[in-house]
N, C-alpha and C positions, 0 to 999 in steps of 0.2 A: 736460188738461195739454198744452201746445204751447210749443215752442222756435223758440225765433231763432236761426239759422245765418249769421254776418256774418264779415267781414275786417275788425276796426276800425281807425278812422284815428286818424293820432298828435292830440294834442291841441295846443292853442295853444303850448302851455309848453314845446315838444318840437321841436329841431331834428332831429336825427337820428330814423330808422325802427324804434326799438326800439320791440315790444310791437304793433307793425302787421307781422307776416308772415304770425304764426297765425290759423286759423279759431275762432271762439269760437261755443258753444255757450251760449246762457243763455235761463231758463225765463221764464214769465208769470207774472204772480200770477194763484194758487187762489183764494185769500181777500183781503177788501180789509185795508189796515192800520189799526190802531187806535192810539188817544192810550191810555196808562194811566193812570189817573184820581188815582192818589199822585204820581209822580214829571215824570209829562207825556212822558214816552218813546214814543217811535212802536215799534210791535212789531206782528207777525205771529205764526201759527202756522203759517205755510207754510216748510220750512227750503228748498224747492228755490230761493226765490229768493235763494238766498246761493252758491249754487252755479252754476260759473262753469269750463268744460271747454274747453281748449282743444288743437287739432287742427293737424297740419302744412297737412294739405290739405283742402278742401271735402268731396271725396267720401269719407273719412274720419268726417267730422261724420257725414253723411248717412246712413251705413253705422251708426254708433254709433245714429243715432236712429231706426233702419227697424231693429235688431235688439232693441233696450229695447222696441219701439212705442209711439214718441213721436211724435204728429203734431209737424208740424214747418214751417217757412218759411226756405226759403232766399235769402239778398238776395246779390246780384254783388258784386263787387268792384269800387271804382270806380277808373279811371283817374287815376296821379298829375298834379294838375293844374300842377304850376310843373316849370321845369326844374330839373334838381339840377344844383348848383354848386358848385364852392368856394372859398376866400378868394382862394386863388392866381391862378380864374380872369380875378378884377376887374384882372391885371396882365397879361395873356399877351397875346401877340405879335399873334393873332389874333381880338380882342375885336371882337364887332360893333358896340359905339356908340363913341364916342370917350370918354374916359377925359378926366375931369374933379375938381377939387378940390370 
């Protein structure tokens, strides 16, 4: 059993930074999934991959998963890549390209 220790990033659909501050803990699959053969439904007998911990800070996660003894993998946080802006900025005195229709 081994975890994934991330910062995830917001999604397409998502202006604002909700739900990107926490550290998220989430497991592997034990077993592979299966089709069931009346209904066609994908299903496991594994429940850890439903479960989904999330942490203030990294060393947090790590401390949770070094005390359960959980091998584990930790990924960095990446740097945000646009400047954060807002509507107001597109108007201010100080805008570096010229302000066009």
């Amino acid at each position: 059993m081994t975890a994934r220790i991330y910062k995830p990033a917001k999604t397409a659909m998502q202006s604002g930074q909700a739900n990107t501050k926490r550290w998220v803990v989430e497991f592997d699959l034990e077993e592979p999934r299966q089709v069931e053969p009346l209904m066609g439904w994908t299903s496991s007998g594994d429940m850890r991959q439903q479960l989904r911990l999330r942490f203030e800070t990294q060393a947090e996660a790590v401390a949770y998963c070094e005390r359960h003894g959980i091998a584990y993998q930790a990924f960095e946080a990446k740097p945000q890549a646009r400047r954060v802006m807002s509507y107001s900025d597109n108007f201010a005195f100080k805008r570096r390209d010229a302000w066009t229709h």
